[in-house]
N, C-alpha and C positions, 0 to 999 in steps of 0.2 A: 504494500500500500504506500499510496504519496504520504506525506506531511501531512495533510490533512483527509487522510483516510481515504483517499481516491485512487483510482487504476489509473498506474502512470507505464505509456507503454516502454519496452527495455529494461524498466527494474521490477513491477508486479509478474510474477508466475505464471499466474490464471487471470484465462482474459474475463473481461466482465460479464456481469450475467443478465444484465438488460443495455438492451441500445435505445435510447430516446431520439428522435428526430424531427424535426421540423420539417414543412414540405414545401411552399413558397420561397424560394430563394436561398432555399439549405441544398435540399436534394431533386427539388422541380429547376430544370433549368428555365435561361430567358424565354426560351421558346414553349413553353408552358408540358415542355417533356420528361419524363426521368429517363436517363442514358442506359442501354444494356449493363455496362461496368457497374453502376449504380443498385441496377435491380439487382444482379448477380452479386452484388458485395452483401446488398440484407441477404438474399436468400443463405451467405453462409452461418449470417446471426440466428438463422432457428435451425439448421443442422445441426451446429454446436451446440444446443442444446441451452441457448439464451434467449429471454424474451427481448421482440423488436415493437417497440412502441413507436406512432405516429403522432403526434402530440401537433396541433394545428389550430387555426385559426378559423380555420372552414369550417361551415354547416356541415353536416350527413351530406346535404342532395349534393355536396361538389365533391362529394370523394368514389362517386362511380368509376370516374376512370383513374382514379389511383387505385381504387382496389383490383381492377383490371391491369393494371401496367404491373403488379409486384403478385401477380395473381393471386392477391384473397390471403396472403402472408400480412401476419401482425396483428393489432390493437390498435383501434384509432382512439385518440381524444381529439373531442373536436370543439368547435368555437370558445378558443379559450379555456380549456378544463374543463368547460361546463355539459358536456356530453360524450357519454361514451358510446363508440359504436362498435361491431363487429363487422370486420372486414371479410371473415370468411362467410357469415349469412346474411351480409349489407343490413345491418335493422340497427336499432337504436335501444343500447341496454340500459338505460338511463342517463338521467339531468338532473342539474342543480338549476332552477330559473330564479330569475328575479321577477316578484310578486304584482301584479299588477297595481296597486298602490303605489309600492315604488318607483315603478316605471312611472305611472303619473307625475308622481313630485318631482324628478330626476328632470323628465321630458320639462316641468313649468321651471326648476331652477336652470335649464342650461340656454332657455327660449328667452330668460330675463338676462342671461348671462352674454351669451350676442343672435340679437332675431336672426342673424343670416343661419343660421343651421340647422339646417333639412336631416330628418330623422327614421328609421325604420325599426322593427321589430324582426328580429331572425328565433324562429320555432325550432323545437331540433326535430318539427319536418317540412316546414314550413317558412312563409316570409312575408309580411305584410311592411306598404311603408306611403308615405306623404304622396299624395299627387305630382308636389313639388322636390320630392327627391331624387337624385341623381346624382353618377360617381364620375365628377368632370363630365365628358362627352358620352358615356355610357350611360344610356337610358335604363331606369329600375327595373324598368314591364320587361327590359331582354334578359335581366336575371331571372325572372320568374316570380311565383309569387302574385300578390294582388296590390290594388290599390284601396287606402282608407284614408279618411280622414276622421279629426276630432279626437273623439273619447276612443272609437274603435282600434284608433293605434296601440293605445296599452289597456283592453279590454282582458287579454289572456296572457298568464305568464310569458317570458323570454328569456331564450339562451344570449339571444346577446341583446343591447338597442346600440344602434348603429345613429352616429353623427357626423355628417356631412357639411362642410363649412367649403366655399368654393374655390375662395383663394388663399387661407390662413398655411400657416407652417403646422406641422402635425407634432413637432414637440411642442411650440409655445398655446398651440390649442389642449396640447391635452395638459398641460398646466394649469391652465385657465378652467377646464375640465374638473379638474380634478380637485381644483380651491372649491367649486360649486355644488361635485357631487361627490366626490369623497368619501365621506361617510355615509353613502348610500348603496355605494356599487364600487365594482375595480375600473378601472381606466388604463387603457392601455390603445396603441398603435401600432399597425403593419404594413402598411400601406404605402408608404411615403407621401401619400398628400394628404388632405386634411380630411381623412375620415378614421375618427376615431368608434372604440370597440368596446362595450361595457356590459361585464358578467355581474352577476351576484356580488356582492362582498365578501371579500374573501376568497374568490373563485378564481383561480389562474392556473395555467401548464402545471405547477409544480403542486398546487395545494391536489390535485387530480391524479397525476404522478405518484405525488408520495402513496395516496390512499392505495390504486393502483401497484403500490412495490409492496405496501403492508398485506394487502390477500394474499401476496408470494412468497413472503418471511422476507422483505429483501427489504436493506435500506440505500439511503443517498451513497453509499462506498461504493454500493454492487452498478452504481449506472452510470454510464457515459450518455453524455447529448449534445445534443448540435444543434444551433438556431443561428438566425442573423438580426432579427430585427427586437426591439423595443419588449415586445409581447411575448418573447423568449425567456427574457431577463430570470424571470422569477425561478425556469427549472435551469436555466444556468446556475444560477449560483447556488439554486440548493443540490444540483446531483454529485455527485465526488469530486468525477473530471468532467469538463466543459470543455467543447470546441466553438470557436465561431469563425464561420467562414468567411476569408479575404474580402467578401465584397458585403459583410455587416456593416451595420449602423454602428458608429463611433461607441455609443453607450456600450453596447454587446461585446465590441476588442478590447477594451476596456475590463471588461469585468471574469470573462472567460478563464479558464487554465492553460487553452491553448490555442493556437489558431490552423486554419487551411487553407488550404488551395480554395478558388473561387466554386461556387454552386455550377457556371461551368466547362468547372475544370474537371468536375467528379471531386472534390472536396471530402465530401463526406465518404464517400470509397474509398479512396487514398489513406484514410482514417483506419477504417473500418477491415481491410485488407491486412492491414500491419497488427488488427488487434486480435481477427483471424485468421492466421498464415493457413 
């Protein structure tokens, strides 16, 4: 073990017994693909007889073709910790939402906080959002989903509520976020532009994770993961070892154990290959 109780490759013996990963920008390349080398590097994490978790930002409905491209291999967490899914039976084994109450108060503190920001509800199967929401030049109705307005937006709990601002910076918005609704919900960003991601309180990658490593007898020593952006943070710094790949957000190189090769480069293979020879 590292210093601090982590699988450090070269000096630990035995390689670790779960893989964390992020999919956006970790192990999804620019072109919205994961690489053969990629796919073939997890499948050797459940050979060896290690769990490969997918730990994301995505709803369920966007993980059809991941679980196709890695064929039906792994454990997804999805929108933030807040949903677990089964990748071998595509379904939805539970959520943690936030309450529709809170969604109301959250939606009137952040609409006082600046009018310009258009708002949606993500279900863990669904997605409801403002007539006037949109992400940039992507129109909502092509993500799917319906349109609402009023009360009906936070009518039913939520895996995430989604805020969209057009032109703001996505760190100083979710600042601004997070002085507002903070003790209401988590705040976090993926994106790179201004649309910020809000689970439950308390709800992130790692609080999801760890619960996840506890049904397995396993703790934060037993896991390596890998993220790039903002909404990583939280299962970086708690798994043992941490990578963040060359083309993370400053905050995430920052905080990691280690770094990679860019998402793609195969980053996370490059990794993953050395910790499975």
């Amino acid at each position: 073990m590292g210093p601090d109780g982590g699988y450090v490759p070269g000096v630990t013996t035995q390689p670790p017994r779960l893989i964390a990963t992020d999919l956006d920008g970790t192990i999804v390349r620019s072109d919205g693909t994961i690489s053969d080398r990629t796919v073939a590097a997890l499948a050797r994490v459940e050979r060896a007889g290690a769990t490969l978790v997918l730990v994301t930002g995505r709803p369920p409905r966007w993980m059809t073709d991941i679980a196709a491209a890695l064929k039906h291999r792994g454990v997804a967490i999805c929108a933030n910790g807040a949903v677990r899914y089964d990748l071998h039976a595509e379904k939805v084994l539970g959520a943690r939402l936030i309450d529709p109450a809170t969604l109301a108060t959250a939606v009137e503190r952040l609409r006082a906080a600046d009018p310009e920001l258009r708002f949606a509800v993500e279900y863990p199967t669904g997605f409801v959002f403002e007539s006037r929401f949109a992400l940039g030049r992507i129109d909502a109705e092509s993500l799917g989903g319906r349109v609402v307005d009023g009360h009906a937006l936070v009518s039913e709990g939520g895996a995430k509520l989604l805020a969209f601002h057009p032109t703001a910076h996505p760190d100083e918005l979710a600042e601004v976020a997070g002085k507002a609704v903070g003790d209401l919900v988590t705040v976090t960003h993926s994106s790179g532009r201004g649309l910020l991601e809000m689970s439950a309180h308390g709800v992130t990658k790692a609080s999801a994770l760890a619960a996840l490593c506890a049904e397995q007898g396993l703790c934060a020593a037993d896991v390596v993961a890998f993220g790039d952006m903002p909404n990583d943070l939280p299962m970086l710094t708690w798994a043992g070892t941490s990578y963040g790949v060359a083309n993370a957000h400053p905050l995430v190189l920052a905080a990691v154990t280690a770094t990679t090769a860019r998402n793609d480069e195969d980053g996370v293979a490059q990794v993953i290959e050395r910790l499975f020879p």
